[in-house]
N, C-alpha and C positions, 0 to 999 in steps of 0.2 A: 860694718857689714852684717847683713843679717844673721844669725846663727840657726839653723835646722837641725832638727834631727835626723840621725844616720845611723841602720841597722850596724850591729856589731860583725856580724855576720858570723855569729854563734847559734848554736842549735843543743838540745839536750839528745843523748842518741837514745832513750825511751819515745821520739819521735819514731824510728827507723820501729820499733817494736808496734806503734799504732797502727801505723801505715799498715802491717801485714796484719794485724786484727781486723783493721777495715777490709782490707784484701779477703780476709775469711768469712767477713760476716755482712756487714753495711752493703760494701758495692755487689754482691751476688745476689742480694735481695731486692736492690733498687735495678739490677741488670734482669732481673725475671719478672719486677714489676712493668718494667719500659717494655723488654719483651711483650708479653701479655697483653699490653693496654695497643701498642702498634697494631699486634697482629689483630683484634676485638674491635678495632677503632678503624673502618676502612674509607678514613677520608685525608687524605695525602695532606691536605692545609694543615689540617687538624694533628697529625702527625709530626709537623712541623713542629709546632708549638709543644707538642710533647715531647720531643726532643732534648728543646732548649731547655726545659725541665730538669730531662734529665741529667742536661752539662750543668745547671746551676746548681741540683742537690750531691753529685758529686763532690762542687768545690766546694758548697757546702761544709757537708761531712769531713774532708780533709782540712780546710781553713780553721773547722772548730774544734775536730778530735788532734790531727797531729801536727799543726802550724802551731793552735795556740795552750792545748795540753804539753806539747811537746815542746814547745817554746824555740820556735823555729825562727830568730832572726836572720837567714842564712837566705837571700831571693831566688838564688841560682839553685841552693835545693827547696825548695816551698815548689820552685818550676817544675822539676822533677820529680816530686811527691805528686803535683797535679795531673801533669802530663803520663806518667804509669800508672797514676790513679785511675785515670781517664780511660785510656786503654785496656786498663784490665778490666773494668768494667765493658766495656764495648764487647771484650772478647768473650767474656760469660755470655753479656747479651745474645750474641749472635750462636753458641750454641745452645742457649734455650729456644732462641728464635726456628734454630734448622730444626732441634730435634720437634717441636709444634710443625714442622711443615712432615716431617718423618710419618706423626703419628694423627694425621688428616682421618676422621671419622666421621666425617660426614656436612651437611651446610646448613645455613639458616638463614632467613631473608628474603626475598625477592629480586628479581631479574633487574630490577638497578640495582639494589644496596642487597649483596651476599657475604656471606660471611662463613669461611671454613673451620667448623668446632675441631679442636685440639685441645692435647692434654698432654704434658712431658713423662717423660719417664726418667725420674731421678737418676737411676743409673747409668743410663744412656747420655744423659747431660753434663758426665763426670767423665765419663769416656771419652766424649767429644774433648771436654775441655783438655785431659790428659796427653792427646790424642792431634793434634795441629794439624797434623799433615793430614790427617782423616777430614778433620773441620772446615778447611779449606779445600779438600777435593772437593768436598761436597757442597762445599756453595759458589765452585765453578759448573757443579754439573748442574743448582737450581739457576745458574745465572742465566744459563742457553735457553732452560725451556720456562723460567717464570714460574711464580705462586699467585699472584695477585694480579689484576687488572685496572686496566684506570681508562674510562673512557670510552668501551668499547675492545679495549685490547689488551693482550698480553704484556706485562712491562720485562722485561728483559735483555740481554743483549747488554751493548753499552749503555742503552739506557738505566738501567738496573742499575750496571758499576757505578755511572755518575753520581743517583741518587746514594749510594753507598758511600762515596766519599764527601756528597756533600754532608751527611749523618755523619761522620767524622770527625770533619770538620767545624761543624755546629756543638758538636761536643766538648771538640776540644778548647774552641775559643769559648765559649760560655764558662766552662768548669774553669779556664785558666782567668779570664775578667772576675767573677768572683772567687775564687782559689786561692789568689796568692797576695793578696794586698795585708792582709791579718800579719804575713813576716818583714813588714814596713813597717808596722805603728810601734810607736814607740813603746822603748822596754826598760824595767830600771835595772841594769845590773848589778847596782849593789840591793838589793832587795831581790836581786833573783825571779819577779815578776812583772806581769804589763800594767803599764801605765792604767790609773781608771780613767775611763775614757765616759766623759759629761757632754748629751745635747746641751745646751743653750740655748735658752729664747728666741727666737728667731727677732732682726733687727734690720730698722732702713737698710739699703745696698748701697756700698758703698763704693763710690766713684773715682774715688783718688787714692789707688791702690798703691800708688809707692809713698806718699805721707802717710797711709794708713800701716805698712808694713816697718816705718822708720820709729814713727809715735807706738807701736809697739813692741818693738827688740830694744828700743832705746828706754822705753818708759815714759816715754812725758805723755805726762796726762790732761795736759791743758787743749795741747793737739786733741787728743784721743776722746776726749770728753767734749767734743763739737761733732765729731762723727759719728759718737755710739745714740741710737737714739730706737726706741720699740721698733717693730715692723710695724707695717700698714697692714689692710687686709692680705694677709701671705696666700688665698686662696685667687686673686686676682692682679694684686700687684708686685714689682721688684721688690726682692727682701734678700738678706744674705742668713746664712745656715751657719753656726758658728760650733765647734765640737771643742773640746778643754778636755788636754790628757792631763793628770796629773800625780804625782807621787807623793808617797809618805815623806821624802827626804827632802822636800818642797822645791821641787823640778816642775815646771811647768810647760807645756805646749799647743797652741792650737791650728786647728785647720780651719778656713774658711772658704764659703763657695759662696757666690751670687747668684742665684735666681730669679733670669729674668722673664719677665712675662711675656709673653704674644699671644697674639689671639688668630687660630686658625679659618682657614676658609669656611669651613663650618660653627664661624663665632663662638669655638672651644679655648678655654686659656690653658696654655700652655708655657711649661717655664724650659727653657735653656741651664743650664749648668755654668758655670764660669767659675773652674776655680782662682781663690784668690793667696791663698796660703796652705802650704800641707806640713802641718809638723814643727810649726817656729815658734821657736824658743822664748819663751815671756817672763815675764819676773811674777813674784807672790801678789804684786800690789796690783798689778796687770789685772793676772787673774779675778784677783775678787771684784776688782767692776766689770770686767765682762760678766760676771755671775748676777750683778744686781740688775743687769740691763733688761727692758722686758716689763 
């Protein structure tokens, strides 16, 4: 049977000490930049996409300061560092956000595209945050009457709350899809740190995934040495992505993904994902011919 690897589900608690450095520092600046760029940027698409931004440098920062500083093998907290990660950030955001609608000075633009000049007031942004139940009256009372329009109108109302939760929600699953995969990859515990983890040459794609996943937990290389062959052009055709953890104490493991090609309606190629292995355990010998492949 094939052998994988499986977090320990240990964690170092100088993780727990990151977390709230980030909390102090990282997410309040990346929460007043998201603020700022929304409120200056008055095009709702476009917002969008700043958003997801700001779910991915979230999980970012947490996957690389306290997942893997912190050596977080532990999935169920890696989720929980994201997720309050996530949130606190949102919540600075949104009193940087109110306190720029607080201190509105004036517009710029034109009668399509306006734009209301603001500027925070540090103190009042500390109060807010301190301050919850102020925070949130106050972005019931902007709910009713609207900052922004879209289209001709006021946006507010339920409308307002939807767009609110969908901003959320986009946060949340973004920062949580890159966030927490960093306390999966393999870790060596008797060395106390993570595996190195090696690209690989990219190589034909491989079609007969369970001979390919047997010829490599078992070792035969006769099997394995018919299927490892260069990629084709990887910018247009199938090829597989192959990554190699490996340790000083000569543990080895790797992940592989297929990439398949399509070509869109607008004769763009385009590749699919398929993985084929995450984290399976190989021998030394394994290793160094996947390393020559290419």
């Amino acid at each position: 049977m094939s052998d994988y690897y499986s977090a320990s589900g240990k964690y170092s608690p100088l993780s727990f000490i990151l977390w709230i450095v980030l909390a102090l520092t990282a997410l309040p600046l990346l929460a007043a930049i998201y603020a700022y760029a929304i409120w200056y940027i008055p095009i709702p698409y476009l917002n969008f996409f700043i958003t997801g931004i700001f779910g991915f440098l979230i999980g970012l920062v947490i996957s690389q300061v306290v997942l893997k500083i912190g050596k977080v093998r532990n999935t169920k907290l890696a989720i929980a560092f994201v997720v309050f990660g996530a949130l606190t950030a949102l919540y600075i955001h949104w009193a940087v956000w109110i306190d720029l609608a607080m201190n509105i000075s004036g517009t710029m633009g034109n009668e399509d595209i306006g734009i209301a000049t603001s500027t925070i007031k540090f103190n009042e942004v500390i109060n807010l945050i301190l301050q919850p139940s102020v925070l949130f009256e106050i972005m019931g009372d902007l709910n009713e009457v609207g900052v922004w329009g879209f289209q001709g109108g006021t946006v507010s109302g339920g409308f307002l709350t939807a767009i609110w939760i969908i901003e959320i929600l986009v946060v949340l699953f973004v920062s949580f899809a890159y966030g927490i995969g960093q306390a999966s990859k393999p870790f060596c515990e008797e060395e106390n740190e993570w595996f190195k983890e090696n690209e690989l040459s990219p190589v034909s794609v491989f079609r007969d995934a369970p001979n390919l996943l047997d010829a490599l937990s078992s070792g035969n290389m006769e099997v394995l040495d018919g299927m490892l062959a260069p990629a084709p052009n990887i910018s247009s055709d199938h090829h597989a992505k192959l990554t190699l953890f490996d340790a000083k104490t000569g543990e080895n493991f790797v992940s592989i993904v297929n990439e398949i090609a399509k070509t869109t309606d607008k004769g763009e190629i385009k590749f699919d994902s398929v993985e084929v292995a995450s984290y399976l355990k190989i021998s030394q010998e394994v290793a160094d011919r996947l390393k020559t492949v290419g």
